[in-house]
C-alpha positions as protocol buffer text, in pm:
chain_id: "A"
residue {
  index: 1
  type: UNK
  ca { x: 0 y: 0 z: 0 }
}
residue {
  index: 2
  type: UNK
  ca { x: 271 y: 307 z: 77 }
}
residue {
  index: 3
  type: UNK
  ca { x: 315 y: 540 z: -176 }
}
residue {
  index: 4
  type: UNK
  ca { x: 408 y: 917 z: -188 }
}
residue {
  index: 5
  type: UNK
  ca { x: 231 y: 1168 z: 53 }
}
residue {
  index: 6
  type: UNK
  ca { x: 271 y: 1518 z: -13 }
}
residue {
  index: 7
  type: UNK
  ca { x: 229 y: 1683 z: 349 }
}
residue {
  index: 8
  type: UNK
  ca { x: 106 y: 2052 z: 339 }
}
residue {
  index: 9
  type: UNK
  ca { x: 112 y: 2141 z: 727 }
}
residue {
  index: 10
  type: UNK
  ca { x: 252 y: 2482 z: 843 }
}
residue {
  index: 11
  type: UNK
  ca { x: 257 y: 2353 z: 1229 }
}
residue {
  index: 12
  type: UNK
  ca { x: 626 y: 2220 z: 1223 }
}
residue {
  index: 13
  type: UNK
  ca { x: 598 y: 1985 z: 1531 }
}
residue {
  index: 14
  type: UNK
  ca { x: 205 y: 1826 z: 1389 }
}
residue {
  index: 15
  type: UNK
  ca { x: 445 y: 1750 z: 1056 }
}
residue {
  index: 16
  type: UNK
  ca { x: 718 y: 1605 z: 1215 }
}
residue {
  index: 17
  type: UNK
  ca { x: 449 y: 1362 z: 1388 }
}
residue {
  index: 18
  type: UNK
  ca { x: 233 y: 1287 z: 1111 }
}
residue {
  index: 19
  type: UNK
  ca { x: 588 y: 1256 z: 888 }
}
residue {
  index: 20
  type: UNK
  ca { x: 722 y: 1020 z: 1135 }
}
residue {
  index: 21
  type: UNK
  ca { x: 428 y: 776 z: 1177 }
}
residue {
  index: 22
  type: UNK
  ca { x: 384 y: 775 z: 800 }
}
residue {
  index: 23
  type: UNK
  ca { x: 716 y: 652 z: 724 }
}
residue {
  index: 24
  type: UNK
  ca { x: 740 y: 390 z: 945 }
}
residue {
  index: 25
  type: UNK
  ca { x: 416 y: 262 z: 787 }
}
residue {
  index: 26
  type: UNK
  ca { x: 674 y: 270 z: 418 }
}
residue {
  index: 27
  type: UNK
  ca { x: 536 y: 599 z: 276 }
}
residue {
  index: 28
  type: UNK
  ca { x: 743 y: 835 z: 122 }
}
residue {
  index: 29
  type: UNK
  ca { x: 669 y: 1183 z: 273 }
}
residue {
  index: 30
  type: UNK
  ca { x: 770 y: 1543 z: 103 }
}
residue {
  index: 31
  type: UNK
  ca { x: 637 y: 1831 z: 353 }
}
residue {
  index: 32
  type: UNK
  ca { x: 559 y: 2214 z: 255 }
}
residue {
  index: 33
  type: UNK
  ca { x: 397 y: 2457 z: 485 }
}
residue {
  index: 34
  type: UNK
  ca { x: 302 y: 2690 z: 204 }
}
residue {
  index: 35
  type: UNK
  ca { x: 41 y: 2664 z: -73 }
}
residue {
  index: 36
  type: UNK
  ca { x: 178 y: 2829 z: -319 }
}
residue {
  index: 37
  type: UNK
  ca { x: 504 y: 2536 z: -256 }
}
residue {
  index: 38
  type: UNK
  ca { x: 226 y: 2294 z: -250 }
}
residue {
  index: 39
  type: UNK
  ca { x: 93 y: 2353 z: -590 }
}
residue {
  index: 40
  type: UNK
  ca { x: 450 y: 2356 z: -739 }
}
residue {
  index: 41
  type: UNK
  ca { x: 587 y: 2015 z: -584 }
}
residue {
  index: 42
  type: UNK
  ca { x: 254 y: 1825 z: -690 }
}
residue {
  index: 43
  type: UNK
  ca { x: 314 y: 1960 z: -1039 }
}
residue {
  index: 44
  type: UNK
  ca { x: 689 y: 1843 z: -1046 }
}
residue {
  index: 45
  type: UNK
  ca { x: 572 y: 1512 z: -955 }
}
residue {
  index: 46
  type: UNK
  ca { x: 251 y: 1414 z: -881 }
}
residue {
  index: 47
  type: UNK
  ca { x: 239 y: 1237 z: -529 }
}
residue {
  index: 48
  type: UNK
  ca { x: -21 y: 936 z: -466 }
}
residue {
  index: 49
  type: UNK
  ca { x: -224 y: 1150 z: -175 }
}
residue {
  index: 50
  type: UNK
  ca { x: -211 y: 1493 z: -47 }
}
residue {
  index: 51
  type: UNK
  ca { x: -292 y: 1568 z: 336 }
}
residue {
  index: 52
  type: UNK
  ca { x: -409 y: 1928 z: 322 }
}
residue {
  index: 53
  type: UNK
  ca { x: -450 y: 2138 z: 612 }
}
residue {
  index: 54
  type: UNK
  ca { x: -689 y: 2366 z: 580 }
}
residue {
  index: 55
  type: UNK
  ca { x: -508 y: 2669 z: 724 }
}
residue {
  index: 56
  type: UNK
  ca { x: -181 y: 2705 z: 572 }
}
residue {
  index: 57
  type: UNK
  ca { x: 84 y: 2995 z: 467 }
}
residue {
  index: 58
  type: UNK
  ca { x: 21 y: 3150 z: 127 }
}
residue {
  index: 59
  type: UNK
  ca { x: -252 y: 2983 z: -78 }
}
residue {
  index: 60
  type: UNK
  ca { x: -524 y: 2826 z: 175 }
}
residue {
  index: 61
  type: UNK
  ca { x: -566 y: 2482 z: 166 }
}
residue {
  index: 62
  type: UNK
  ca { x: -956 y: 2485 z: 26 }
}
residue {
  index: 63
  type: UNK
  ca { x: -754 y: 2672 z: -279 }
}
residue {
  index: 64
  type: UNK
  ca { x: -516 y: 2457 z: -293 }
}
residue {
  index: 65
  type: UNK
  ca { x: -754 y: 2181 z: -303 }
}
residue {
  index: 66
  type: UNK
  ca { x: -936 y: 2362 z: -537 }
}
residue {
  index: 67
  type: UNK
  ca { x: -650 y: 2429 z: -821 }
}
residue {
  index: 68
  type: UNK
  ca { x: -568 y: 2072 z: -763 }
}
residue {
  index: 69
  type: UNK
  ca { x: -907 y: 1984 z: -913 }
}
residue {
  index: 70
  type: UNK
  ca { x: -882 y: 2206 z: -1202 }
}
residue {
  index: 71
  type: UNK
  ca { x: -576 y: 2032 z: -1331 }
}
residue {
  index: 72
  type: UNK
  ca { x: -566 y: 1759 z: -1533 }
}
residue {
  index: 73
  type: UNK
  ca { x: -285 y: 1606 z: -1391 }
}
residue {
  index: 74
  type: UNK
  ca { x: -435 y: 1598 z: -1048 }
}
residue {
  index: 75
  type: UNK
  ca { x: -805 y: 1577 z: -1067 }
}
residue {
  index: 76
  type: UNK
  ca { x: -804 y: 1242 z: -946 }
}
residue {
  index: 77
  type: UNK
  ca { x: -575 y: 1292 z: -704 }
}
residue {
  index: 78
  type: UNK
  ca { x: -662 y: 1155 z: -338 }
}
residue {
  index: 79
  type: UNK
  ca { x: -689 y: 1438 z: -90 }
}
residue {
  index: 80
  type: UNK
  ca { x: -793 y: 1445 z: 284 }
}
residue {
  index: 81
  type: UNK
  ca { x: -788 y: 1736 z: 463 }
}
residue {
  index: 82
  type: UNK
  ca { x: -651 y: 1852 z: 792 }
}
residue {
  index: 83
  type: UNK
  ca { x: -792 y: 2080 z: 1048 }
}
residue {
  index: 84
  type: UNK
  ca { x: -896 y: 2250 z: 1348 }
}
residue {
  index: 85
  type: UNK
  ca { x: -1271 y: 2335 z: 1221 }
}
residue {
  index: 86
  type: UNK
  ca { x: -1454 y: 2054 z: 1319 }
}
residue {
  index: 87
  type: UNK
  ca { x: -1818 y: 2244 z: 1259 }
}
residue {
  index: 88
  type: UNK
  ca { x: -2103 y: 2057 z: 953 }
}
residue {
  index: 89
  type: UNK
  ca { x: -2041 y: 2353 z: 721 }
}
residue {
  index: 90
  type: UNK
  ca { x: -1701 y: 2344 z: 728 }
}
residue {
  index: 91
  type: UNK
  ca { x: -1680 y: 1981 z: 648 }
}
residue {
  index: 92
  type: UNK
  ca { x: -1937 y: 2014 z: 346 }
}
residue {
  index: 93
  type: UNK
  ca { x: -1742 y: 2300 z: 228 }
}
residue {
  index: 94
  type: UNK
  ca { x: -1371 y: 2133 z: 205 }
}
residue {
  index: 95
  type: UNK
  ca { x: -1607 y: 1752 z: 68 }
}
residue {
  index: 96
  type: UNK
  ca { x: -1745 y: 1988 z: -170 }
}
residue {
  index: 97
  type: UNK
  ca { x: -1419 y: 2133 z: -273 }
}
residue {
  index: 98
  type: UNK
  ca { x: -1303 y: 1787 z: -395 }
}
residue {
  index: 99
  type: UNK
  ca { x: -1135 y: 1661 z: -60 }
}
residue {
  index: 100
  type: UNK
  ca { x: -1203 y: 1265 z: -37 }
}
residue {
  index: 101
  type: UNK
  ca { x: -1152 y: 1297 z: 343 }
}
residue {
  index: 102
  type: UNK
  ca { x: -1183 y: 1504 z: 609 }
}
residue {
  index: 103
  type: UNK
  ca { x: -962 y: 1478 z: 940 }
}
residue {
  index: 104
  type: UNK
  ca { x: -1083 y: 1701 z: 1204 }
}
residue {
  index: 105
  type: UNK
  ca { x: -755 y: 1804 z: 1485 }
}
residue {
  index: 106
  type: UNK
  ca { x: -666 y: 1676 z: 1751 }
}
residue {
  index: 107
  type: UNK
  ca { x: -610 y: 1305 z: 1560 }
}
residue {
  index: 108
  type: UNK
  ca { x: -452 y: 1009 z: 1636 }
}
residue {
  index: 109
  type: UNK
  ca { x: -181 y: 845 z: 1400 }
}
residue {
  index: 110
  type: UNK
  ca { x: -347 y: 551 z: 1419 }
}
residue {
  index: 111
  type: UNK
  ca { x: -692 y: 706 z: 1316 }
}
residue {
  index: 112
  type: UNK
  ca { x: -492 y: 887 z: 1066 }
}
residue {
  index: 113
  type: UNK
  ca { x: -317 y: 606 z: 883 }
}
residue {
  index: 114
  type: UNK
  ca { x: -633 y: 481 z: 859 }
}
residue {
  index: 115
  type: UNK
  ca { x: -787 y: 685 z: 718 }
}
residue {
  index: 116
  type: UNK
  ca { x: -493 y: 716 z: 452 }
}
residue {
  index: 117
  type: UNK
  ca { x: -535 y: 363 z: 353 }
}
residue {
  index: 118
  type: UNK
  ca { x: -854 y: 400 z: 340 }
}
residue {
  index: 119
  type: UNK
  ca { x: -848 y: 663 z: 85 }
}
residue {
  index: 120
  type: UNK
  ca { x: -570 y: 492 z: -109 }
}
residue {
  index: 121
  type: UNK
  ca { x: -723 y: 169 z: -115 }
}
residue {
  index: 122
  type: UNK
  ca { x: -1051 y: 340 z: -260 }
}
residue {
  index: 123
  type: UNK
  ca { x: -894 y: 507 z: -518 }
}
residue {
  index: 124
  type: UNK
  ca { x: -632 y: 273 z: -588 }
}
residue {
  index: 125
  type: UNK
  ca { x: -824 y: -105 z: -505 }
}
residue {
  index: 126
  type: UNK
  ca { x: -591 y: -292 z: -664 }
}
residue {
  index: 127
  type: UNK
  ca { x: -266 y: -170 z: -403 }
}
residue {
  index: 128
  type: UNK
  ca { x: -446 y: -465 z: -167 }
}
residue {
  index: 129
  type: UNK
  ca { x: -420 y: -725 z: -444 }
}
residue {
  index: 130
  type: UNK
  ca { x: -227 y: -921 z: -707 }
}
residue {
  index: 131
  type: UNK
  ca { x: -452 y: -840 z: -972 }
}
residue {
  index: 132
  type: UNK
  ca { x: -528 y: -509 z: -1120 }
}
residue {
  index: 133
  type: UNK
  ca { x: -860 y: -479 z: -1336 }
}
residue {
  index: 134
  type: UNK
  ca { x: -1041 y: -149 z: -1491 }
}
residue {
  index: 135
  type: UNK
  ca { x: -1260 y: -144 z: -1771 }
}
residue {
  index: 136
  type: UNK
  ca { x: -1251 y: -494 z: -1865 }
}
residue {
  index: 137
  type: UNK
  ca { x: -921 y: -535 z: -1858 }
}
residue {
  index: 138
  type: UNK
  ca { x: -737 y: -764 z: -1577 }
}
residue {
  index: 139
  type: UNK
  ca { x: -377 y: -784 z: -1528 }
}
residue {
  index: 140
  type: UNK
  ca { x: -215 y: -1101 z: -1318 }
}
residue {
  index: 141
  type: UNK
  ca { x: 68 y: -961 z: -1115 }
}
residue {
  index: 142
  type: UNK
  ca { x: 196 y: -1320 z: -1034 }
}
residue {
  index: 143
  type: UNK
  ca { x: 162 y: -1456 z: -1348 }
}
residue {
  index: 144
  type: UNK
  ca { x: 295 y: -1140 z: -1510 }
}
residue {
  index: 145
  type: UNK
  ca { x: -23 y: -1226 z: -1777 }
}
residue {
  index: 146
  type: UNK
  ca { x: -307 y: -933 z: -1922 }
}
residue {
  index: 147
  type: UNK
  ca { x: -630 y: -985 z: -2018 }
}
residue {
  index: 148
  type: UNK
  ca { x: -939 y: -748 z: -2194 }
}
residue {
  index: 149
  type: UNK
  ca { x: -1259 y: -897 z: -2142 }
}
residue {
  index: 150
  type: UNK
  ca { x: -1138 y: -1271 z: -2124 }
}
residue {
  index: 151
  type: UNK
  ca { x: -887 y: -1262 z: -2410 }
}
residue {
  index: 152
  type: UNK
  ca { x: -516 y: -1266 z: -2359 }
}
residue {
  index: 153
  type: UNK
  ca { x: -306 y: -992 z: -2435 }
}
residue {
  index: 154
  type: UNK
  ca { x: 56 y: -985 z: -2545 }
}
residue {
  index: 155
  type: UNK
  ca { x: 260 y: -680 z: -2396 }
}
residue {
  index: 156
  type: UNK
  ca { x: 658 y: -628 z: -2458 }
}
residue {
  index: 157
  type: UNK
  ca { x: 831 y: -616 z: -2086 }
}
residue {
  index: 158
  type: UNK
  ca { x: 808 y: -193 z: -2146 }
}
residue {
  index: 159
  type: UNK
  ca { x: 454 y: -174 z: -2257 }
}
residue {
  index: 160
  type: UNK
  ca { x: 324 y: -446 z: -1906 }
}
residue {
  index: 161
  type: UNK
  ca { x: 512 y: -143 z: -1708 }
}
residue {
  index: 162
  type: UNK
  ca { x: 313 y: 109 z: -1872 }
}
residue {
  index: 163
  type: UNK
  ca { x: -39 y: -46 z: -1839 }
}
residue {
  index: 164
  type: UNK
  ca { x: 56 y: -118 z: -1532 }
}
residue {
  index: 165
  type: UNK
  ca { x: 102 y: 195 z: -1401 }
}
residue {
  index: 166
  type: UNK
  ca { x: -172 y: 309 z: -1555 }
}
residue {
  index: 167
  type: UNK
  ca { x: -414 y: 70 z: -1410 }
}
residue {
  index: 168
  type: UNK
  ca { x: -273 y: 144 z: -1059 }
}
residue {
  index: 169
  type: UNK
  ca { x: -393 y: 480 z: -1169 }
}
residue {
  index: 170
  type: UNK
  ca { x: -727 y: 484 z: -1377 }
}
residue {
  index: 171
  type: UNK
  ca { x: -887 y: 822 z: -1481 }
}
residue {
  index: 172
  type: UNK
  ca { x: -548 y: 1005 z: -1415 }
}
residue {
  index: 173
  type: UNK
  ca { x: -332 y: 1177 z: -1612 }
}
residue {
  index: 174
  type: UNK
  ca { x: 23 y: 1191 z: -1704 }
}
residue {
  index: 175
  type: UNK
  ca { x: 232 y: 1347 z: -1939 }
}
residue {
  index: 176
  type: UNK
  ca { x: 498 y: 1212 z: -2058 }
}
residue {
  index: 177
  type: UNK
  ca { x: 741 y: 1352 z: -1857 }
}
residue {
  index: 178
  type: UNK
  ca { x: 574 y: 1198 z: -1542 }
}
residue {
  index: 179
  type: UNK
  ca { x: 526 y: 850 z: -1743 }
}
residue {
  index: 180
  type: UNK
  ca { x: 900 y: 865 z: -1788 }
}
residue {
  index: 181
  type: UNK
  ca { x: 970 y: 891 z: -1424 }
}
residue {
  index: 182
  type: UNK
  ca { x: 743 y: 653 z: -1332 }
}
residue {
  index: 183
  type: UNK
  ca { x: 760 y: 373 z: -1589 }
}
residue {
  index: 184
  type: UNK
  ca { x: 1136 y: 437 z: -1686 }
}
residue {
  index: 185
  type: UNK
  ca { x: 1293 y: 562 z: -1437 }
}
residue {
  index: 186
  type: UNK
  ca { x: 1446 y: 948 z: -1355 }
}
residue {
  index: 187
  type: UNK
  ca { x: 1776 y: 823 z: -1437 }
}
residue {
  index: 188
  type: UNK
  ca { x: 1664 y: 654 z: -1798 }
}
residue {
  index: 189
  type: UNK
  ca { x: 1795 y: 880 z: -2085 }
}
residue {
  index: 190
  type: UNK
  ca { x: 1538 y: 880 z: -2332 }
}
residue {
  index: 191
  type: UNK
  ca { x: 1356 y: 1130 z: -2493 }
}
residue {
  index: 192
  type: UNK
  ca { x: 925 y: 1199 z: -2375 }
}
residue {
  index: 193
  type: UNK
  ca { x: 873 y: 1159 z: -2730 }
}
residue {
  index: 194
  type: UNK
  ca { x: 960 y: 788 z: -2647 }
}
residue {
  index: 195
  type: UNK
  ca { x: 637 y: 816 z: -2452 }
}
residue {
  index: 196
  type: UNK
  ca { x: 429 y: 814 z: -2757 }
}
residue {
  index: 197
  type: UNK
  ca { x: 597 y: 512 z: -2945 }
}
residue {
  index: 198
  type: UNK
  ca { x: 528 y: 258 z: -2648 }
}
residue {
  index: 199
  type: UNK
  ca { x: 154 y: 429 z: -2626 }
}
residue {
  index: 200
  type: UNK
  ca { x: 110 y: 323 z: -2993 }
}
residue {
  index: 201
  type: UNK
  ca { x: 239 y: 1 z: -2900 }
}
residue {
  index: 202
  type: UNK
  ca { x: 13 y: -69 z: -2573 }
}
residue {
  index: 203
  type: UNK
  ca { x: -325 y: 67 z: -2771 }
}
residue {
  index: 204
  type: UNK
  ca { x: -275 y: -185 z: -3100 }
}
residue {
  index: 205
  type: UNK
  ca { x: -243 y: -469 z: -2783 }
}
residue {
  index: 206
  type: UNK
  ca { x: -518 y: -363 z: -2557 }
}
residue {
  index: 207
  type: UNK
  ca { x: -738 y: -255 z: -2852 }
}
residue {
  index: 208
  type: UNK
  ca { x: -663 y: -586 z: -3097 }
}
residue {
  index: 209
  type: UNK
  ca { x: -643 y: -331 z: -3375 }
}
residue {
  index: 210
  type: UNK
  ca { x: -927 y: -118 z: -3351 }
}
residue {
  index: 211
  type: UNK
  ca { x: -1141 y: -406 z: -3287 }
}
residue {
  index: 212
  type: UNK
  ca { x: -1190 y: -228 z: -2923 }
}
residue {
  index: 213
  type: UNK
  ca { x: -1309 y: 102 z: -2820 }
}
residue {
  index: 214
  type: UNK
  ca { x: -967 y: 247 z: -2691 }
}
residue {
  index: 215
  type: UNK
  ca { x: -946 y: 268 z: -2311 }
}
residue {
  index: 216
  type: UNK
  ca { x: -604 y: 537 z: -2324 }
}
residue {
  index: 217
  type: UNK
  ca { x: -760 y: 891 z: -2321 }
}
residue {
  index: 218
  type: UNK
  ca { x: -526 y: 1166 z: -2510 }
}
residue {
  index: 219
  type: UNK
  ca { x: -549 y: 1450 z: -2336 }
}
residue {
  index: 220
  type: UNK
  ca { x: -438 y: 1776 z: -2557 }
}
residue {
  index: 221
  type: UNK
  ca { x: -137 y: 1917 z: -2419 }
}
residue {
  index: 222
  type: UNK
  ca { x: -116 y: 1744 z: -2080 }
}
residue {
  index: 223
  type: UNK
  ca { x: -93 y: 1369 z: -2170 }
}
residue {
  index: 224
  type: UNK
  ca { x: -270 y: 988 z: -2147 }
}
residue {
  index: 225
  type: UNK
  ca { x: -491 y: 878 z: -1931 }
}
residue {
  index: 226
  type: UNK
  ca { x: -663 y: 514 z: -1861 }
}
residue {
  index: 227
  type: UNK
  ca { x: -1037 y: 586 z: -1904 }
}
residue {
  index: 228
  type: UNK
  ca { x: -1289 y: 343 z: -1963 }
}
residue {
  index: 229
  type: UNK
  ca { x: -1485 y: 652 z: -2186 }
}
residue {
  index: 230
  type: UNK
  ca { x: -1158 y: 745 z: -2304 }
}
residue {
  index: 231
  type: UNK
  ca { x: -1074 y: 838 z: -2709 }
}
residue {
  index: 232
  type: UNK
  ca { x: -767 y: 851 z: -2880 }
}
């Protein structure tokens, strides 16, 4: 289940805490107390879940949460927020902003972690498992085999990585930057454009030619996404 929290928490002793717990649980933790920083580190690479105070310097985390949802990149990102205002309104308000959680202070670790896997294991079901499936298609992490609505697939070692990650992310997107971090590697030299070739690859697989609506979503200027009402 760990993945990569981005912390945004301007109370530098609540941070260590929560930073501390989560990392003995595996997660990999990268901590702001500004919005404004926020914003900028989820665009340089886009973390698995965002805990989100609600009061924090610069941009306020309901923005925050708010810009987050406008892009692309990040409108499927899991986000719980953190605070002090414990009153109905307030909790509508930051649910209705796009958080998936809401963690009203003081909080246990324990309650806290839960609630993080919670999220996590909404959003991203197949974390628990050894199978990943999403819009008909089912991918056998054991057997290293792929599947689209009962018929095998055959994927190159590259192209298994890249529908893999995708399925461990469906709806989101990535550009190919981000897919070249994730599926390569920071310290791979190849060009994004390299991106594009192994897309081509994974949608003549998936799709058996055009004989299957295509599941990757091109997104104009941003990237692919995994999206069962996606077009090329």
């Amino acid at each position: 289940m760990p993945g990569r929290v981005l912390l945004v928490e301007d109370d530098a002793a609540l941070a260590e805490l929560v930073s501390w717990h989560l990392e003995r649980e595996g997660f990999d933790v990268e901590r702001t107390p500004d919005g404004e920083e926020a914003l900028l580190l989820a665009a340089e690479q886009t973390p698995d879940l965002v805990l989100l105070d609600w009061m924090v310097e610069g941009l306020s985390g309901i923005e925050v949460c708010r810009r987050l949802r406008r892009r692309p990149e990040t409108a499927n990102l899991p986000i719980i927020m953190l605070t002090a205002r414990g009153e109905e309104e307030d909790r509508v308000r930051g649910l209705e902003t796009g958080a998936d959680d809401y963690v009203t202070k003081p909080f246990s670790p324990r309650e806290l972690l839960a609630r993080v896997s919670a999220v996590l294991r909404r959003v991203r079901p197949a974390l628990a498992g050894e199978r990943l499936e999403y819009g008909g298609i089912e991918m056998d992490l054991v057997g290293h085999k792929v599947r689209r609505d009962g018929s095998p697939i055959a994927l190159g070692p590259t192209e298994f990585r890249l529908l893999r990650h995708f399925l461990e992310h469906p709806g989101r997107v990535f550009s190919r930057e981000r897919l070249l971090d994730s599926v390569w590697g920071r310290e791979a030299d190849i060009e994004p454009r390299t991106v594009d070739v192994h897309i081509r690859r994974l949608r003549k697989a998936i799709n058996d030619d055009g004989a299957m609506p295509d599941i990757i979503r091109t997104v104009r200027s941003a990237g692919y996404a995994l999206d069962s009402e996606g077009t090329a």
